[in-house]
C-alpha positions in Angstrom: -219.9 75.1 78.4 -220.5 71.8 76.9 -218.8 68.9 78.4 -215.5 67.0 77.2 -216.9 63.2 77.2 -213.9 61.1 77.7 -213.6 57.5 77.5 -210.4 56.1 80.1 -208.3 53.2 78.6 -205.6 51.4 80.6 -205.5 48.2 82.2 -204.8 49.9 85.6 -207.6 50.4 88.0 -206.0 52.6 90.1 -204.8 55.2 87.1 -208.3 55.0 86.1 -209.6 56.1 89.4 -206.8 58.9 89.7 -207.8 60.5 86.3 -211.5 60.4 87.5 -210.6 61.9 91.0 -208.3 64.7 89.0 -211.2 65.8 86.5 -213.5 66.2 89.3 -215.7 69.9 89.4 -214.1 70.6 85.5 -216.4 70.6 82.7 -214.7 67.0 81.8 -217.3 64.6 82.3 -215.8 60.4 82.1 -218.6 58.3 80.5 -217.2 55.2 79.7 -213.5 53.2 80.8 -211.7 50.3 78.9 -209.0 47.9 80.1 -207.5 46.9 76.9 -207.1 48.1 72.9 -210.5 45.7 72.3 -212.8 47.2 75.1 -211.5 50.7 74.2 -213.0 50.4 70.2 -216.0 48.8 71.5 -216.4 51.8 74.1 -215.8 54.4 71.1 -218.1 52.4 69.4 -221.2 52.3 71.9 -220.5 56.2 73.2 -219.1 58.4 70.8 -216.5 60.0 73.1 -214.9 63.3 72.4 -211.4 62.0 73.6 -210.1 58.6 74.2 -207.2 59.0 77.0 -205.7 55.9 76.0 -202.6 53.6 77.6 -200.1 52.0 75.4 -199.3 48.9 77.2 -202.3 46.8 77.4 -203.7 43.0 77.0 -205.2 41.6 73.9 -204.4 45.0 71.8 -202.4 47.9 72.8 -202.8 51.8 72.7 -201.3 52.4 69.6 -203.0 49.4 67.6 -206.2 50.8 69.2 -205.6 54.3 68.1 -205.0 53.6 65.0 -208.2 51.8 64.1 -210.0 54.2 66.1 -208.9 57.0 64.0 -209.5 55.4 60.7 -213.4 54.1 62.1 -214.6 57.1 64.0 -212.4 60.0 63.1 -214.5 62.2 65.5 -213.2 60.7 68.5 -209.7 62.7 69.5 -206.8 59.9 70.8 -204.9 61.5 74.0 -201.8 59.1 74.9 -201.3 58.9 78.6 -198.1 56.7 79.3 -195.6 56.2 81.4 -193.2 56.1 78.2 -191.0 58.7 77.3 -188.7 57.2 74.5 -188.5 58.3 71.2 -189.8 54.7 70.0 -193.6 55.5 71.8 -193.9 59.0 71.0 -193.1 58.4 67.7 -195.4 55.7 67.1 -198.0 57.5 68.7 -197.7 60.6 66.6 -198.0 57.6 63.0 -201.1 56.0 64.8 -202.9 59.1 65.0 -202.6 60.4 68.5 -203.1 64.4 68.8 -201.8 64.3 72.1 -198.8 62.7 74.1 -198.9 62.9 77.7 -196.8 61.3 80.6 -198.4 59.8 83.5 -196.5 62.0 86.1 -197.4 65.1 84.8 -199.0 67.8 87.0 -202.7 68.2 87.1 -202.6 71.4 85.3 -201.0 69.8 82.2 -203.1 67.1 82.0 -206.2 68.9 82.0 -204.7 71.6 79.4 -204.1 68.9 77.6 -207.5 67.3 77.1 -208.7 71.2 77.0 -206.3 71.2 73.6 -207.3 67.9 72.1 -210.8 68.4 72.4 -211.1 71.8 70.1 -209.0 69.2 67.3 -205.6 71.1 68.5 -202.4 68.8 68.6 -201.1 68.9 72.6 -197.5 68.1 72.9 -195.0 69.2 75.6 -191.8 70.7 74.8 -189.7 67.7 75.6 -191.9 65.7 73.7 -192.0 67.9 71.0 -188.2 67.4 70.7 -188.3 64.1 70.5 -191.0 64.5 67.9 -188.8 67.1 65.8 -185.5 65.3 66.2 -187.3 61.9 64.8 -188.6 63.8 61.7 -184.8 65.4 60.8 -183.5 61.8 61.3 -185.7 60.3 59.1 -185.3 63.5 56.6 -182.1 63.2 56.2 -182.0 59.7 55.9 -184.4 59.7 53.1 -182.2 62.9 51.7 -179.3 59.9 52.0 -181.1 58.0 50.0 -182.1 60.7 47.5 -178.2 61.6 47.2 -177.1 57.7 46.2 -179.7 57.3 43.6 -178.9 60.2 41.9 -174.8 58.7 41.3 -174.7 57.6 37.6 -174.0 54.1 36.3 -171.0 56.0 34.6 -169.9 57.7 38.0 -170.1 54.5 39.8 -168.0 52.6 37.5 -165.4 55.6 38.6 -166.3 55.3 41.9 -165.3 51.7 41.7 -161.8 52.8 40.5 -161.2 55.1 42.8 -162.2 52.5 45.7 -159.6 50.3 44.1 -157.3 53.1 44.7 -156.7 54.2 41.6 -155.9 58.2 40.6 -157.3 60.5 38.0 -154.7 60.0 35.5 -155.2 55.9 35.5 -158.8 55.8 35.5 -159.0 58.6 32.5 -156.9 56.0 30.7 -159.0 52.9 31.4 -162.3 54.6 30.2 -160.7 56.9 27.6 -161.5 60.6 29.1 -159.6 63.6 29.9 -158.3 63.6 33.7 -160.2 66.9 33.6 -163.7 64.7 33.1 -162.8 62.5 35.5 -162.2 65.2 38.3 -165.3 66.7 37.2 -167.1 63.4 37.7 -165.1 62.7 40.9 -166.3 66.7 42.3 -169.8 66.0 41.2 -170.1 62.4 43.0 -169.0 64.1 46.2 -171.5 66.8 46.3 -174.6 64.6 45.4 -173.3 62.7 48.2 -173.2 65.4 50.7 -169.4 64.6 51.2 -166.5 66.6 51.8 -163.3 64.5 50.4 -162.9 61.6 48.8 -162.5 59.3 52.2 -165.4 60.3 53.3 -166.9 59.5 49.6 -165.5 56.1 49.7 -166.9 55.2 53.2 -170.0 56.2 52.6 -170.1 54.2 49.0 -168.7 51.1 51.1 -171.1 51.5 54.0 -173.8 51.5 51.6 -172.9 49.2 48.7 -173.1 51.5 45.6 -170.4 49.5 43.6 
């Protein structure tokens, strides 16, 4: 079996030394180590790495900013985060800069070494509790953008009833001031409320206040 050529980047000697002591008699062979986002390019650069186990928190550039241009520059070489972060923040930003893997720095031996196993044949490595954090971050931003999708779609007509019934005003009073049938007006009252992904009209009118469509 051909050997998994890792380049180490994080700042911390020690770490360093305990991923070197932990891939000791496996087929993982370290060639090169960085200490920052700067020395880690340079060492993709010079050695052509398999995987980069790469730190976020580091001098001069971090992990992710690292990562990043790494994966734009020299796509063959696999970024692995090791970190001692577990919020939703890292992970996520790991996940946009490229990073195939997402490891914590207290996880067992056998993990971490499955791990690089995974990211080495191109396959994405991600723990279940990351991979929560991962999924629950994507349906946050879906249905924020489905938010989104749901106001745009309100017409200028159907906002300037909107407006009315903010002000308070009924069916009846606001078929008057725009000369329609109440029956049009409920119509464009039920269809404002389902674009919106609303149940009644208070919830309606909160969510057109909160986000300023009149």
């Amino acid at each position: 079996m051909a050997p998994i050529k890792i380049v180490l980047a994080d700042d911390h000697h020690i770490v360093r030394n305990g991923i070197k002591m932990l891939v000791e008699d496996t087929e993982i062979e370290i060639i090169g180590e960085a200490s920052n986002g700067n020395e880690a390019i340079e060492a993709v650069k010079l050695l052509s790495p398999d995987i980069i186990l790469m730190d976020i928190s580091m001098p001069i550039m971090n992990g992710l900013e690292a990562t990043r241009f790494i994966g734009k520059n020299y796509p063959n070489t696999k970024a692995l985060i090791l970190s001692m972060y577990d919020s939703e923040e890292y992970i996520l930003s790991a996940v946009e800069s490229g990073a195939l893997g997402y490891l914590l720095k207290d996880a067992p031996k056998d993990e971490i070494l499955h791990a690089i196993r995974t990211v080495a044949t191109g396959e994405k490595y991600f723990n279940s509790s990351v991979s929560n954090i991962i999924i629950n971050g994507y349906l946050k931003v879906k249905q924020g953008n489905n938010e989104e999708e749901n106001d745009s779609k309100v017409s200028k007509k159907e906002k300037i009833i909107l407006k009315y019934i903010i002000d308070g005003k009924n069916s009846r009073e606001i078929a008057e001031k725009l000369e329609l049938s109440v029956r049009t007006v409920d119509n464009h009252r039920a269809n404002m409320m389902k674009k919106m992904g609303v149940k009644n009209v208070v919830e309606m009118v909160k969510m057109a206040l909160d986000k300023k469509l009149v």
